[in-house]
Each structure stands twice: as C-alpha cells, then as structure tokens.
N, C-alpha and C positions, 0 to 999 in steps of 0.2 A: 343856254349854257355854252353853245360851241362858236367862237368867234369867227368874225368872217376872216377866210384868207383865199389869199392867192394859188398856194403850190400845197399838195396834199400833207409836203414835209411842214410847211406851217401849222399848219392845223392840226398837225398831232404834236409839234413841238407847244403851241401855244394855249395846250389844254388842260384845265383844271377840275376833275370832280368840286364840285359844292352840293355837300350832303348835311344839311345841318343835324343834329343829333336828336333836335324833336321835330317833327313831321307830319304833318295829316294833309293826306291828298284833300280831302274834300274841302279844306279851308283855304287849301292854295288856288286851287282848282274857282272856286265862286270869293268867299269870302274876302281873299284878298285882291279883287279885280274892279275894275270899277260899275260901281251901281247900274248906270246908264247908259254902256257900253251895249251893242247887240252881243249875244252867244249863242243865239239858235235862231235860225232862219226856218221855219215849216212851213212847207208848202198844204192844203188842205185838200180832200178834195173836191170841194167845190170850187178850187179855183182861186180861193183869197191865200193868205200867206199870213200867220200868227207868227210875232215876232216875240223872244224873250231876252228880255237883261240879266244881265248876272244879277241885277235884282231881284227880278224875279226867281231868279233859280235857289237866290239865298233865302228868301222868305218860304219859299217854296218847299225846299229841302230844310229848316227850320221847322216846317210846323210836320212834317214826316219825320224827321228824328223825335217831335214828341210824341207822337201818334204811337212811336215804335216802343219807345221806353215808355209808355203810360199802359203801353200791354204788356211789359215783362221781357222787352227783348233788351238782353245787355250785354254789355260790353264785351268779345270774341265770342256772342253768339253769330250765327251764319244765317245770312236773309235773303233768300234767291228774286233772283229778276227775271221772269220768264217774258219779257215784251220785247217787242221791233224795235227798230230807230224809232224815237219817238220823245218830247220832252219829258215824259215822266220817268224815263231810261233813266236820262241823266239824273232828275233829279233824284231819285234812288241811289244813285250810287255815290252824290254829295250826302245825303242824309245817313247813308250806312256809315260812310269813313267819317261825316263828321262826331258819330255816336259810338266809335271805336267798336262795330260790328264788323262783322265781317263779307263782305258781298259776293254770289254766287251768280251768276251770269250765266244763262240757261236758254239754247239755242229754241227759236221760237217753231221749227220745224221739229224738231221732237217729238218721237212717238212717247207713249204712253210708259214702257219699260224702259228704253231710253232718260227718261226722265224720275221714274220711279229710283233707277238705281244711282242717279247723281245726290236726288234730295236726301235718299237714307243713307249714304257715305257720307254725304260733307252734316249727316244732321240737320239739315235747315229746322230751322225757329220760327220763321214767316216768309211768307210769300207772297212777291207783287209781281199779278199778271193781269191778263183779262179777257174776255170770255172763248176766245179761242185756248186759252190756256187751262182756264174753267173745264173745256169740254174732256181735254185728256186725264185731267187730274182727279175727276170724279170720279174713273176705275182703278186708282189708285190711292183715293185719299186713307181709305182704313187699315191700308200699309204701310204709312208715314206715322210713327206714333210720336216723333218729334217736333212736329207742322201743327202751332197751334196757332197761328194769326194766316189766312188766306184775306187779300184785297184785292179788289179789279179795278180798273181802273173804266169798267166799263160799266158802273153797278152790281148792285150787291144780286147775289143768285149763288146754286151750289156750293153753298157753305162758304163762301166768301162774302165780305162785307164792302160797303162802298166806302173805295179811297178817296172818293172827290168830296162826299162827307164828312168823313173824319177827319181830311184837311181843314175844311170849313170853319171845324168847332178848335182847332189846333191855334195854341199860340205861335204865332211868328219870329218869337223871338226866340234863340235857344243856345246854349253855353258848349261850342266845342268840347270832347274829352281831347284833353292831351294826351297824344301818343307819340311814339318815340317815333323815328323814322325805321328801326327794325321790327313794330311790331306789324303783326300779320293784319291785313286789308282784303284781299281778294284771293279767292281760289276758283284758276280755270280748268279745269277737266283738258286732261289732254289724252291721246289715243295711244296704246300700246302694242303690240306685237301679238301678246299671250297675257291670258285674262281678260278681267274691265277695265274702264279708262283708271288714269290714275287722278288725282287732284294736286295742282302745282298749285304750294300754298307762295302767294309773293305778299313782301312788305311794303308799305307807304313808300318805301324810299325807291319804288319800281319805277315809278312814272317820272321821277328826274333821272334814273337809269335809263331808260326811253329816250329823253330830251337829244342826245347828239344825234340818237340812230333815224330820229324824224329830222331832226336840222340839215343833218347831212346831205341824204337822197335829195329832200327837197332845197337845197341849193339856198344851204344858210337859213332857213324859215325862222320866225317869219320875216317879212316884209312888209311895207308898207300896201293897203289894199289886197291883204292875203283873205282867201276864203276859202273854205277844205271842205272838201266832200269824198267818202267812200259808199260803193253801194253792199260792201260786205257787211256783214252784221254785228252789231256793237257788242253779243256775247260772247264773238270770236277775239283772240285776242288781236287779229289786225284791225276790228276796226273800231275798239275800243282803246287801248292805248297805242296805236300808231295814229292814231287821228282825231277820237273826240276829248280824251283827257287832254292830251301835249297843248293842242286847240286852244283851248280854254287857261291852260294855264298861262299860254301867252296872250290872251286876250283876244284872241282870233274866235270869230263866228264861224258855225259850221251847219253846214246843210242838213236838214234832216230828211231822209227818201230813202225808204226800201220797198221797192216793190215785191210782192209775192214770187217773180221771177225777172232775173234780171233781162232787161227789154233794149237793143244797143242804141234802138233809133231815142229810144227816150231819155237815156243817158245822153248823147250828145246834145237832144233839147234840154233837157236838166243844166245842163254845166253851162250851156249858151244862154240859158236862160236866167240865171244865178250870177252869172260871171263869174264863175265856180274858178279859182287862182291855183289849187291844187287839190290831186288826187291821189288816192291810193286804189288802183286798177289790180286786182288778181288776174297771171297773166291769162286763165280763163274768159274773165270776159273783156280783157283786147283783142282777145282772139275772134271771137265774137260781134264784137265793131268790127274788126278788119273784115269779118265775112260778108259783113252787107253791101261791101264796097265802097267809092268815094261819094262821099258828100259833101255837096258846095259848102254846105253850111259848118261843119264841124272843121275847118280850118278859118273858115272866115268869122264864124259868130262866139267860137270858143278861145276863152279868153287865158289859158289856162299857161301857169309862170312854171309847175315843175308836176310833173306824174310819178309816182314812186311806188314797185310792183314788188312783190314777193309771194312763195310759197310754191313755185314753180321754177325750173329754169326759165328766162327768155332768150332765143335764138335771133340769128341776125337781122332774119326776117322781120322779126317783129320791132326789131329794134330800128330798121329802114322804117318799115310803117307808121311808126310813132313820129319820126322826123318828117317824114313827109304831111302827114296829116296834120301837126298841132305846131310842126315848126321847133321842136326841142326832143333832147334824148330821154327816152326814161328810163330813172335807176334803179335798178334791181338791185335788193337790200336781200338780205339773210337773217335768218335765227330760229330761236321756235320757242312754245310757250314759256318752258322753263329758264331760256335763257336767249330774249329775243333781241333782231336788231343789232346786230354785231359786226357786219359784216355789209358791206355795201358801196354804191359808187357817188360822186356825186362829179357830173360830167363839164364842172364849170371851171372844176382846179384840174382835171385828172382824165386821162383817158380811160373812154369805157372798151372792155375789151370783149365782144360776142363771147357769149360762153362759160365767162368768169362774172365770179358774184361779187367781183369787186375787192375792194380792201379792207383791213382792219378799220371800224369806225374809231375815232378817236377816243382813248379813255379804254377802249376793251383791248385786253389782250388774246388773240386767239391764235393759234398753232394746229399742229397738225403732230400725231401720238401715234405712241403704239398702245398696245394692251394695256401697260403697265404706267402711261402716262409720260413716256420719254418722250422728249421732244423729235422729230426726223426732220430731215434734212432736206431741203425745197425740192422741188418737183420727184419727191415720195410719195406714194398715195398713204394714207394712215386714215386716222379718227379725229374728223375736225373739232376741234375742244375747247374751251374757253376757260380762260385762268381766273380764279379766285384769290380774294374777294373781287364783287365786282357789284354795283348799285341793281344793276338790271338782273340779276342772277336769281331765283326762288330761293325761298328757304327750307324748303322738305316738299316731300309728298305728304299730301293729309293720311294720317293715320295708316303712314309707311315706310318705317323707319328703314328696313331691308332695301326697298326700291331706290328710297335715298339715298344708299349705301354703294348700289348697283351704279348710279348715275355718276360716282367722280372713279376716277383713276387719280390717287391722292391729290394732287388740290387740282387736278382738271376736271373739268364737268365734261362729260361725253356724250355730244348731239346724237350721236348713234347716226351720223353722216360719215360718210367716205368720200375725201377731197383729196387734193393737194395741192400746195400754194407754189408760185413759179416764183423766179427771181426776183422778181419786181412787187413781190407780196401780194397778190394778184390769188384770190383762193381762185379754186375751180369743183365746182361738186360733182363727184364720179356716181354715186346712188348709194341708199337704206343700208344700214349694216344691218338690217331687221327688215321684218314683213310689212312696216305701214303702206298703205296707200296713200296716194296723193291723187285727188278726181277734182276736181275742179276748183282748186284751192283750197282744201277741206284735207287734212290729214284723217285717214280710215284706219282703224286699227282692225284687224280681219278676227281677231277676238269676239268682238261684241257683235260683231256678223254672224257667225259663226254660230254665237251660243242662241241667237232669235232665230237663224235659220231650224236649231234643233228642238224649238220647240213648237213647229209646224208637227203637225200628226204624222206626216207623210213622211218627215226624213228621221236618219238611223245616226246619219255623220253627215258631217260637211267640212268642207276646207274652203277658204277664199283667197282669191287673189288680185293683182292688177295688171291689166291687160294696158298695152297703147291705145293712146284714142287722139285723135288730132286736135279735141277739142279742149278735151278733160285734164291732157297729159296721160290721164288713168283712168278706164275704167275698171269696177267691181265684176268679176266674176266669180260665179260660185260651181264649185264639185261637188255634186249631190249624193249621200250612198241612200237609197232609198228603205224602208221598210218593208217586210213582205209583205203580200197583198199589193203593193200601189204598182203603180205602172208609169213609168218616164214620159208623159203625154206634153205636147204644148203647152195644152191648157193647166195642168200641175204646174209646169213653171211658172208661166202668170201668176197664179194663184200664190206659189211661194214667193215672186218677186213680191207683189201686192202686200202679202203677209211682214215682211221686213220694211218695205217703204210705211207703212201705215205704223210700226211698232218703233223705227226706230229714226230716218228720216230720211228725205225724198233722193237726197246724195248718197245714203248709205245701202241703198237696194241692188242686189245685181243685177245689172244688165246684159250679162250671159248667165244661163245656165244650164250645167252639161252633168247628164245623168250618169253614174259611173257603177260601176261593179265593186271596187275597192279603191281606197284611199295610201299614197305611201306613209306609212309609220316604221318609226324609229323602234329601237329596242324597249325602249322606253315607255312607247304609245303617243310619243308627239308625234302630230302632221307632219311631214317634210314639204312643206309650200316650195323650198325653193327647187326641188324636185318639180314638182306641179308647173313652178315659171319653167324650169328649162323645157317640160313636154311638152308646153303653149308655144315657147319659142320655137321650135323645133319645127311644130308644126304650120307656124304663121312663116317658117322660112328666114327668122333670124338669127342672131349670132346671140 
C-alpha cells in the first residue's frame, strides 16, 4: 500500500488508504495468492524443513472452516488458538476469518487462570491447541460453559478431539462468508492498569491498517527475495500482524521458529541459516544478542535487508550495535494493541534520531493532547493520541462499552502514553500515564498480578510494580501484606513467585518480593503504586 519514495515529505504526500468496503482477511491473506508460491518455511526438529504453499494453507484452512461449522460454530462466534508458531496457527486463523468467526489468540505460556479468564470473557465456542494446552485446560474445562468443540492438534485426549482427523474426513473445498471490511475478526486481550485485561475487538479491515506501519520500518517491504521471521509469539499482536499476516498478504514466506525460550546464538544461526531478509527483534532480545558479544558469523552469514523493533524504547547503544553487526539501522516503530503501528522510522528516507520513536507513519494521524483531546503545541509533553477514523484503530473493548468510552478524548484515542513531538515531527516517549509494565516486550498490567498474588493462602494484599532492569527494560516486583500466622521467609517468596509463574505466565511472575507491614492506599482503598515507584526510586538512588 505505501509507495516507495525518496524524502519522508513524499511518502506521506503520496499516500492513499485502499480499504475496499467488503473484506475478509483470511481470503486476502491465502486465497487470493498464488497456489504454488512458498508461505511458511518450518524448520522440524529432526532437522528437515516442511514447506507449505498457499495451497496448501487454502485447502488446509478450507477443510477447518468445515470442520468448524459442521459442529455449530458460526458466524461472530469466538474460536481461540492456544498454539506456538507453528503451521496450524495460521491455518486457524485463515479458517476463522474465512468463516466470519471470530479469532482469539491465546499466549501459549499461560497459566491456568490466566487462560480461564480470557476464554469465559471473549466466550470461546471452540478451541484449537494441543497437548500442552490440553494439560492446563483440564482444571478448568467445567468453568467454560461456552467451550463446546476442544481439538489438538496433537491427538485426541482430555476431552479434546483430533484435528488432524477431522481434517482428513473434511472437504477442501469451502465458500468464503462475505464480510464487510468493518465487521469484527480478531480479539487480542490487552493489559490494564486496574482490573482484568480488556479485549480489543479489531475488524478485517485491521491488517491493511497494519500494511504502511510494516512497509515503512522495513524499508518499503516487500522486496524482491524478502523473508520475515520474528521470534515473538504469533498471539501477541507483534508477531501476528506486524509479520505473519502483512507476510502473506504480500506473498512473502515466513519462517516459522519459537523456541520455549529465546536462545541469541540460535537466532543468528536461524536467520544465517534461512537467509532470514527481515525481522521483527523486541528490543529485549537485541539486547540479548548484544550480550554474547561479536560473532564472526552474524555479520557475515546473516543476510538480513531491514530489522524493525518495538515495545520498548531503543537507546543509541543499541542502535550502534545493530550497524555494526548486520551493517543497517533498525527502526523502532510505535503503537499498541488497540491502535498499533503508527508511529516509526524508516532510516532510508529519514533520519533516525536516538531516542525518538520516529514519525508519523503515513496515512495515521497522531498528536500529542491534553485531557480533553486539544491538540498542544510541539515540544509539549501531553497524551500521545491518534486520530480517528483510522483502518488500524479497534473497534471497542469486548463487552466494554465504559472502557471504550474511557479510551477517546472525543475523536482522539488515548495510548495512555506521555510524549512529545519536536519540531521536526519527531515523537519522543517520556513514560505510562498508568501503571502497565513493560519486561521484556510483554506489556504487564499489575492488575491481574495482583489478584493471582491474593489468592496465594499466605498474602492479605499485594501491590506490583516495575522496577529497571538492563535486560527486561522492567522488571515485576511485588509488595506483599502478608496474613497472620505466616512469616516473610525466602522460601514464601519462591513459593509465591512459583505460584504466579505457574497460574499466569513465566513473564508475569515477580522477580522481587518485598514483605511489607502496609500498603499506601487512597481514601478510596486504591493502591497508590506510584507512591510505591517513588519509595523504589528513592531507594535504588534515582530521580
């Protein structure tokens, strides 16, 4: 969608939304691409490498859209995808959009509650995971009263049935629903402040809102000889639509590889190995590469045309290392679930400037507000916001119409970020108007810490927060008020970390925890965290 130019003034003078009025990702995405083209590159591991065409993904996801409506699942029902990278990801989520359901993308670290409370808020209908997904879901299946089709993909067991069977006996062939390009597609669970996560409902017409914010960073994409690979996970929304949908809709092949934990030396063989042409790197794990030092091989054997980061600031540091290492800048882009992608560099027309997240991507309008939605005046600091309408932009919280309410300052939508943009249009992000965390590219909302911290036997209250951490950006630490009887011992905190990592996920556990006598609270009976960050600061010696 975004043409190549020269000068950044080009490329926002010569730019055009095309948003046609009917829409279905999933028929853009496979069906209209060619048969015989590669789309997924999986490595196995034994070593060989399983190739798939958008043939295959069409036949594929074809006989799973009947699978789905032959058991009752229809049209803006909700179908969660609890799996890794992995070809049947995708094809899942071709088969939902093409059957005008709706797709729930469901982090594969996930504890048990974690998980419990997403599928009974978005309602899921069915469920495609497998048998690591099997194992958590089985102390919660008789609290889903809405979850009546479970599949594995690993065979059938604990009440789930096998999807590689029921593909088998499926016809191939199957009749897209038409949908419009506003009606709803996907809802990602994003992290809040106070409460549970919320779910950002987005429409079909999200993933051509996407298309400048991936064009951009990666320096025009695609290209001739382009290949994309992220090792963040396809439920998050970076590495589902900043890299396997946009991918595919251009025709570009993309690597499919997540390991259990990311590993740096095996990333640079991954990408050297693939000829991996572009990446999406969370600046966590650059961070990460950079720590193991120089390798002959990751500037010589890695082939890679553009790296594109977000979720984090990158410093200049990092931004030398990247040049040095791969021989190009990488551009750190902006946005967040509800309204992603907006903001970014692309260092072929434009200078990148340490610090700054770059400029308005072409096509979005974004500003800097006060409360009330007035525009301020450049190097203001205010509420970085984004103007509607806009392709990329959600269209509610599921079954939250208040929240949705809370999110614009009449037609600005409010990141609940604090920036401000300089002369040269040039944002710069100052930090949280709110309590989220940020640990390792993972937004943490201290909410849902919080409420799995208090249902440990041992604690009374808790409060979380995010501490610096040179790797993380942030980590999680927790204020414990303990119960009578217990006692603030090491081994209690293990025990409550252990307790959170296991319920809710391996990022969202704290990594400090500090026993405390009382908590600050409000008149109210709110926590005051940001009392809690100035004591930490205070203490750690910062400003």
């Amino acid at each position: 969608m975004l043409q190549s130019a020269r000068t950044y003034s080009d490329a926002i003078g010569s730019f055009r939304w095309r948003v046609p009025a009917s829409y279905n990702i999933g028929v853009d995405i496979c069906d209209h691409q060619n048969a015989g083209a590669t789309a997924l590159i999986c490595p196995q591991p034994n070593g060989k490498i399983r190739i798939y065409s958008f043939g295959d993904l069409k036949r594929q996801s074809n006989k799973l859209a009947n699978v789905l409506a032959a058991r009752g699942v229809r049209p803006g029902d909700r179908v969660g995808i609890l799996l890794p990278q992995a070809p049947e990801t995708a094809i899942a989520h071709i088969a939902v959009y093409k059957g005008g359901m709706i797709a729930v993308p469901l982090f594969t670290l996930f504890g048990a509650d974690a998980l419990e409370y997403r599928l009974k808020a978005a309602g899921v209908r069915a469920l495609i995971s497998d048998s690591n997904g099997l194992a958590k879901l089985a102390a919660i299946r008789d609290r889903l009263p809405d979850l009546k089709l479970v599949m594995s993909i690993d065979g059938p067991g604990d009440g789930a049935e096998d999807y590689h069977r029921l593909l088998s006996k499926a016809y191939d062939s199957f009749q897209p629903r038409p949908t419009r390009a506003d009606d709803p597609a996907l809802i990602i669970f994003t992290s809040g402040t106070t409460g549970p996560p919320k779910g950002a409902l987005h429409a079909h017409r999200t993933l051509l809102g996407h298309l400048p914010g991936v064009e951009f960073p990666h320096e025009f994409f695609p290209k001739k000889g382009d290949l994309f690979w992220t090792p963040a996970d396809w439920a998050w929304i970076g590495g589902l639509i900043d890299v396997l949908l946009p991918s595919l809709h251009h025709g570009v092949p993309v690597l499919t590889w997540r390991a259990q934990k990311f590993d740096p030396e095996e990333a640079y063989r991954l990408m050297a190995r693939h000829k991996v042409r572009n990446a999406f790197m969370p600046p966590t794990a650059l961070k990460l590469m950079r720590q193991i030092g120089p390798r002959p091989f990751a500037a010589r054997d890695c082939k890679l045309r553009s790296i594109g980061s977000g979720g984090e600031t990158l410093g200049a540091e990092l931004l030398d290392w990247g040049r040095e290492t791969f021989g190009l800048t990488i551009n750190e882009f902006y946005g967040q679930t509800e309204c992603n992608l907006v903001v970014g560099n692309c260092a072929g027309i434009m200078k990148v400037r340490p610090g700054s997240m770059g400029r308005a991507i072409p096509g979005h309008r974004v500003g800097i507000v006060d409360e009330e939605g007035n525009e301020l005046a450049d190097g203001t600091e205010g509420n970085i916001a984004v103007r509607r309408p806009d392709p990329v932009m959600f269209l509610e919280y599921w079954n939250n119409p208040e929240a949705t309410r809370e999110k614009f300052a009449g037609d600005w939508l409010l990141t609940g970020d604090r920036g401000f943009r300089d002369e040269d249009g040039y944002f710069h992000y100052v930090g949280r108007d709110d309590d989220v965390i940020t640990t390792a590219g993972y937004r943490v909302g201290p909410g849902e810490v919080e409420d799995c911290l208090a249902r440990h036997m041992a604690v009374a209250m808790a409060a979380v927060i995010g501490i610096p951490d040179p790797v993380r950006t942030q980590a999680i630490k927790a204020f414990v008020l303990l119960r009578p009887g217990f006692e603030g011992t090491p081994a209690l905190a293990r025990e409550i970390q252990d307790h959170v990592k296991t319920r809710l996920a391996a990022h969202e556990y704290p990594r400090e925890v500090e026993f405390v006598s009382a908590l600050p609270m409000t008149s109210t009976g709110k926590i005051m965290r940001g009392e809690l960050r100035a004591r930490e600061a205070e203490r750690r010696g910062e400003e």
